[in-house]
C-alpha positions as CSV (number, residue, x, y, z in Angstrom):
1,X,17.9,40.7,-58.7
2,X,14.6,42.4,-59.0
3,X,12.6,45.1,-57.7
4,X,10.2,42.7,-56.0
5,X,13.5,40.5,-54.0
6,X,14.1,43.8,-52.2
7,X,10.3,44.5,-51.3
8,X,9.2,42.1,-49.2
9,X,12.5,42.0,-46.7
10,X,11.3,46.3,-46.4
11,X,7.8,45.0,-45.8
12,X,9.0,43.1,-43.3
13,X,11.1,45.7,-41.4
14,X,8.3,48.5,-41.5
15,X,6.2,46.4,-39.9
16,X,8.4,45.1,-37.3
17,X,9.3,48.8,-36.7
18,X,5.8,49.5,-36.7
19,X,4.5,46.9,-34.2
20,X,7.3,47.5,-31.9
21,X,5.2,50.1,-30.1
22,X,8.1,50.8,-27.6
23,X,10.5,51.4,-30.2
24,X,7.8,53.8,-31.8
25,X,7.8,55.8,-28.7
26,X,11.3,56.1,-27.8
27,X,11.5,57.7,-31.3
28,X,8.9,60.0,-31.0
29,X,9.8,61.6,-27.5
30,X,13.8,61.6,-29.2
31,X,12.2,63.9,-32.0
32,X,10.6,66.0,-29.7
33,X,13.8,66.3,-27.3
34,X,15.7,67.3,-30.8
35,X,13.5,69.3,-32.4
36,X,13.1,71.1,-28.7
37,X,16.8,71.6,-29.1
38,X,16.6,72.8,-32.4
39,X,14.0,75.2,-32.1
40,X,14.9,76.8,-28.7
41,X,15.5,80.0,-29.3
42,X,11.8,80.4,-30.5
43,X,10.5,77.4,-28.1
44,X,11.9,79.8,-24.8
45,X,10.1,81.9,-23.3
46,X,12.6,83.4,-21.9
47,X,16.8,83.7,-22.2
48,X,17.9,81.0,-20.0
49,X,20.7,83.0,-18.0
50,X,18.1,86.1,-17.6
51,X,18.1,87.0,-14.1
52,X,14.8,88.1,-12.4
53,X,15.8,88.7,-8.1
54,X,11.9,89.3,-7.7
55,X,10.5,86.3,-9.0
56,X,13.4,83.4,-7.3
57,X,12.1,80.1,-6.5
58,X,8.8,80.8,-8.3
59,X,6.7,77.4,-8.5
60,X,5.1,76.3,-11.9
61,X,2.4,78.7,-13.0
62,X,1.1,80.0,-16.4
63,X,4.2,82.5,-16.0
64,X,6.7,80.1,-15.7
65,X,5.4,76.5,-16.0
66,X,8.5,75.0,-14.8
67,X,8.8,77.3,-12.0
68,X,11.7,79.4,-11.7
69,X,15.3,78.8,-10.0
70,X,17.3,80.6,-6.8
71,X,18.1,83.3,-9.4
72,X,14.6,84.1,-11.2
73,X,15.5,82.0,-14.1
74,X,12.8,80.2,-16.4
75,X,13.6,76.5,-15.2
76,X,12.0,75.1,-19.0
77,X,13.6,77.8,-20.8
78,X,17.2,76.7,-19.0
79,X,15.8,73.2,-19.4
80,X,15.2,73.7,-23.6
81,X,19.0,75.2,-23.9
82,X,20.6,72.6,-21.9
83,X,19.2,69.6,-24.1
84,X,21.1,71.2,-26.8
85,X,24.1,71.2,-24.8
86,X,23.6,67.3,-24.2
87,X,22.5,66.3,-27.7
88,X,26.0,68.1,-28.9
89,X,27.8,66.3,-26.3
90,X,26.6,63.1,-27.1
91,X,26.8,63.6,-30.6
92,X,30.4,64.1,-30.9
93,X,30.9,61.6,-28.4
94,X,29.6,59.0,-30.4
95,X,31.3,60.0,-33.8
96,X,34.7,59.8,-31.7
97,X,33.9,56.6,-30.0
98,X,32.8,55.2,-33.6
99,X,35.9,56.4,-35.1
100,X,38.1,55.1,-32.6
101,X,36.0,51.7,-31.9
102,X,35.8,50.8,-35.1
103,X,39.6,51.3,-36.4
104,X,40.7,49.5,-33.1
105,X,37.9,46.5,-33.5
106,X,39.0,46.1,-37.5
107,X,42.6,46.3,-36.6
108,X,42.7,43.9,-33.6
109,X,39.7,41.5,-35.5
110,X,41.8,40.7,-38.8
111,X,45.6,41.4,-38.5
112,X,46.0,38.5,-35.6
113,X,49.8,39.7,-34.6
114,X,47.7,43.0,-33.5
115,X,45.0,41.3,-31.7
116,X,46.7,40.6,-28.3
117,X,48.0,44.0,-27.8
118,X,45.0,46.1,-28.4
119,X,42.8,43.8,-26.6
120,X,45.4,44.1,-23.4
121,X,44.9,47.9,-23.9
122,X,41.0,47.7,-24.1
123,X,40.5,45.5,-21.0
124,X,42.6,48.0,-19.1
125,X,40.5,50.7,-20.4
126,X,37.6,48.9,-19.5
127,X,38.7,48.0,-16.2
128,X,38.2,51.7,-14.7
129,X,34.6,52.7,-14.7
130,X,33.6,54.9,-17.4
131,X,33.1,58.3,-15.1
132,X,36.1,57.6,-13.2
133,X,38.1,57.8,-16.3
134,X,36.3,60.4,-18.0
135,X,36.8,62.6,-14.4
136,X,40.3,61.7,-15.0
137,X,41.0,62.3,-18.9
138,X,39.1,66.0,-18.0
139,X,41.2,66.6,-14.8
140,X,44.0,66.3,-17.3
141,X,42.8,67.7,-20.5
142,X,41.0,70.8,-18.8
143,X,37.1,71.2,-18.3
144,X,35.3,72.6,-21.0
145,X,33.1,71.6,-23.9
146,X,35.6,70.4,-26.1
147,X,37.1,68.4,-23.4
148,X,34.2,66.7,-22.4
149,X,33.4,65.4,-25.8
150,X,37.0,64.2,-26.0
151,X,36.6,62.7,-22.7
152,X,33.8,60.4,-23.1
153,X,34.2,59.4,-26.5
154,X,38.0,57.8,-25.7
155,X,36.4,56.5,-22.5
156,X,33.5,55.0,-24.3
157,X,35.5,53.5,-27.9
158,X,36.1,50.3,-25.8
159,X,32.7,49.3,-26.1
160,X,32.8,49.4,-29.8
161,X,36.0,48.1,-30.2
162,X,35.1,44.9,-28.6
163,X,31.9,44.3,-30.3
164,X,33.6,45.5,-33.8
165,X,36.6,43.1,-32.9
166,X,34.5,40.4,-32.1
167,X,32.4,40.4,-35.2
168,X,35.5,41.0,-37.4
169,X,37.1,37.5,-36.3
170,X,33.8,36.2,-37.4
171,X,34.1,37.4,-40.7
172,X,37.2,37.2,-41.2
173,X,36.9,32.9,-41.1
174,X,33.9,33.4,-43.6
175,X,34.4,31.3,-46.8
176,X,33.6,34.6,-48.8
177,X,36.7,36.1,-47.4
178,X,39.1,33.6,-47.5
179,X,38.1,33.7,-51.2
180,X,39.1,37.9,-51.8
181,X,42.1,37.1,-49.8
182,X,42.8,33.8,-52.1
183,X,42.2,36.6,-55.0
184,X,44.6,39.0,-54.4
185,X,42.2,42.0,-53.1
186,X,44.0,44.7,-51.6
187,X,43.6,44.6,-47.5
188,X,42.3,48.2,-47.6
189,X,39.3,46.5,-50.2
190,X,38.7,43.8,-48.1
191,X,38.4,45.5,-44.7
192,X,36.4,48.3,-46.7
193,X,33.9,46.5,-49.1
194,X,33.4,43.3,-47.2
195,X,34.3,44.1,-43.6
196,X,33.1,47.5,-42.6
197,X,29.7,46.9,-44.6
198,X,28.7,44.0,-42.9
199,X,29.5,46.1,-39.2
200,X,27.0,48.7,-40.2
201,X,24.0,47.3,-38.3
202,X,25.7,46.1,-34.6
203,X,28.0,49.5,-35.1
204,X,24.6,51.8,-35.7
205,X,22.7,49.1,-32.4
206,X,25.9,50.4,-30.2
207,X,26.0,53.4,-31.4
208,X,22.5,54.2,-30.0
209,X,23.4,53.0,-26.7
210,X,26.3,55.2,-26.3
211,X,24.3,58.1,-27.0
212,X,22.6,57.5,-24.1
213,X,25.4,56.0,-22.0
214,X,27.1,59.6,-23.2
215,X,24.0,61.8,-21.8
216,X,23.9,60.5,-18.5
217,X,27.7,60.6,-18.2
218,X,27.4,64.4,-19.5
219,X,24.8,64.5,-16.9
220,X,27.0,63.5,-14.2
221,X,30.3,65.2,-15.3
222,X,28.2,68.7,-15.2
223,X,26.6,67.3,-11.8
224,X,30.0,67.1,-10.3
225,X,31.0,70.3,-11.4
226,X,33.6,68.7,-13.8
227,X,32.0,68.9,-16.9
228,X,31.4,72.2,-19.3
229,X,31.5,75.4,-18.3
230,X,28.8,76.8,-15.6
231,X,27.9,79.5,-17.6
232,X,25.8,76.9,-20.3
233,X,23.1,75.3,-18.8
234,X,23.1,71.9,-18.5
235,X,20.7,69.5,-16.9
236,X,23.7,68.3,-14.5
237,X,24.1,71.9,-13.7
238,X,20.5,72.4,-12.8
239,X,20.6,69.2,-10.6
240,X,23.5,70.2,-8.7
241,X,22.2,73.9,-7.8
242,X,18.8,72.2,-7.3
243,X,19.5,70.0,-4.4
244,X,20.6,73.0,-2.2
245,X,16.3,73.9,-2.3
246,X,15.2,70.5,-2.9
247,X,12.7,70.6,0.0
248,X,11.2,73.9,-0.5
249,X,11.3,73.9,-4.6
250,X,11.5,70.4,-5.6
251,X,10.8,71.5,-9.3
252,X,14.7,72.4,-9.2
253,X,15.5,68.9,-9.7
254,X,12.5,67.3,-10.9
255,X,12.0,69.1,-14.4
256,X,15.5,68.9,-15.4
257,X,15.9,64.9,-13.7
258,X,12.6,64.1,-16.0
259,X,14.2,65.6,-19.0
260,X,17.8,62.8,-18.5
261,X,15.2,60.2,-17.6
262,X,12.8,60.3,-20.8
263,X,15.7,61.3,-23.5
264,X,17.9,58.2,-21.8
265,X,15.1,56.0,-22.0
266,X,13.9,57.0,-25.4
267,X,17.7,55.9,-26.8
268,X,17.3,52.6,-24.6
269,X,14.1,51.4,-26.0
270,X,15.3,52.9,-30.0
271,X,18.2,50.8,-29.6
272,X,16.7,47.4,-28.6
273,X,14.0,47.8,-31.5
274,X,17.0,48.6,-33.9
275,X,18.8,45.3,-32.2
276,X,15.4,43.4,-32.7
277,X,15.4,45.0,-36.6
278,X,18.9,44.0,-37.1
279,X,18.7,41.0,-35.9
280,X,16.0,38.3,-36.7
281,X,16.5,36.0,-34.3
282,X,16.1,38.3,-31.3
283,X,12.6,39.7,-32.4
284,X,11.6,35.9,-32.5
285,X,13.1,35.4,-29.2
286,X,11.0,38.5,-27.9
C-alpha cells in the first residue's frame, strides 16, 4: 500500500472537518472552555472563595465583569474554577463509562450464552433515568468528588454498552472473522486486533456525547446539592445560590447557566461532525 492510498481518504476528512463550520466552532469554544480551565489560576482575577462583605451583589463592571455574588465573590473568577471542576468530572466519567461500556458491549456482542443476561441488566439500568440513578448510587456511595465521577460513569456505561454490543454482533457474522475463528486465533486476539479496532470511531462519537451528557448531569447533581462538596465551585452551585437573588442580580445565574449552555453545546455539535466524519453516509445524508 502506498503513501499516496492513505492521502486522499485524509484529504477527504480535513476538508469535511473543515467545511463543517458547526463542528469548527463547537471545537473552538471547547478549547477555550479547556484552556480557561487550564489556565485559571493566572486567568482569575481573583481567588474564587475570596470574600469581600462590601462589595455583595455587585453588577458587572470593569472591577468585576461578571458581577459579584451574595458574598463579594468574583462571579467569572468562581465561574473559571468551576469549569475545571466539570471538565474533571466529565473526564473521568467518560474513561469509566468507556471502560465499563465497552467490556460489557464485547462481552454480551460475541460470547452469545452471555448476551441475554447482560442485556436484561442493561435495560434495567436504563430503565431508571440517568439523575435518578446517579442521586441514588451518590445517596449510597457518599457525596463527594470521587463519588460523583463513580456515579455517573456506572449510570452512563449503558449507553456504550448497547451501541458497543450492537456493533459487535455485526462483526462478529463478518466473513473476516469467521475466518480468524476458522484459524485458531486466540479469543483475546480476535476481540483485541479485529474487534475493539473497528469500535474506535462509534466508541470515540459516544464518547463525545457523554461528556456532555456528564456536564449537565454534574450540573444538576451540584444544583440539587447532591453532587461535590460546597466548598468547590461549581456551575450547579452557583445556579442554586443564584436563584435566591435572581430578580435583583440576575447575573447569578446567567453567567454560570451561559457557561453549561455553550460547553454542552460545543460537545453536541463536535460529536455530530465526528459522527458525519466517521461515517460517510450521514455527511451525504446531511
Amino acid at each position: 500500500m502506498t503513501l499516496g492510498s492513505f492521502t486522499l481518504p485524509f484529504a477527504s476528512s480535513l476538508r469535511r472537518l473543515f467545511g463543517n463550520r458547526a463542528m469548527l466552532f463547537g471545537a473552538i469554544i471547547l478549547l477555550v472552555v479547556i484552556l480557561a480551565a487550564i489556565l485559571a489560576p493566572w486567568i482569575a482575577p481573583y481567588a474564587p472563595n475570596k470574600l469581600s462583605i462590601v462589595n455583595k451583589l455587585k453588577g458587572p463592571s470593569m472591577a468585576h465583569i461578571f458581577g459579584t455574588d451574595e458574598f463579594g465573590r468574583d462571579i467569572f473568577s468562581r465561574a473559571i474554577f468551576a469549569g475545571r471542576v466539570s471538565l474533571l468530572v466529565s473526564l473521568g466519567v467518560v474513561c469509566i463509562s468507556t471502560v465499563i461500556g465497552v467490556f460489557l458491549g464485547v462481552i454480551a456482542g460475541y460470547f452469545r450464552r452471555l448476551d441475554a443476561p447482560i442485556s436484561r441488566l442493561l435495560d434495567a439500568m436504563m430503565s431508571f433515568p440517568d439523575i435518578l440513578l446517579a442521586i441514588a448510587l451518590v445517596a449510597a456511595l457518599g457525596p463527594s468528588l470521587v463519588t460523583v465521577i463513580l456515579a455517573l460513569g456506572i449510570t452512563y456505561a449503558p449507553r456504550l454498552a448497547r451501541i458497543v454490543r450492537g456493533s459487535t454482533l455485526v462483526l462478529r457474522e463478518l466473513p473476516y472473522i469467521e475466518a480468524a475463528i476458522s484459524m485458531g486465533l486466540p479469543t483475546w486476539q480476535i476481540l483485541g486486533r479485529h474487534i475493539l479496532l473497528n469500535l474506535a470511531s462509534p466508541i470515540l462519537v459516544q464518547a463525545t456525547f457523554v461528556f456532555a451528557s456528564a456536564m449537565l448531569a454534574e450540573a444538576s447533581l451540584s444544583f440539587l446539592g447532591v453532587g461535590v462538596s460546597s466548598d468547590m465551585p461549581t456551575w450547579g452551585t452557583m445556579l442554586a445560590s443564584g436563584r435566591e437573588f435572581m430578580n435583583n442580580a440576575p447575573w447569578l445565574m446567567v453567567f454560570p447557566g451561559l457557561a453549561i449552555v455553550f460547553s454542552v453545546l460545543s460537545l453536541q455539535l463536535l460529536g455530530d461532525g465526528l459522527r458525519d466524519l466517521v461515517d460517510p453516509r450521514l455527511a451525504k445524508e446531511s
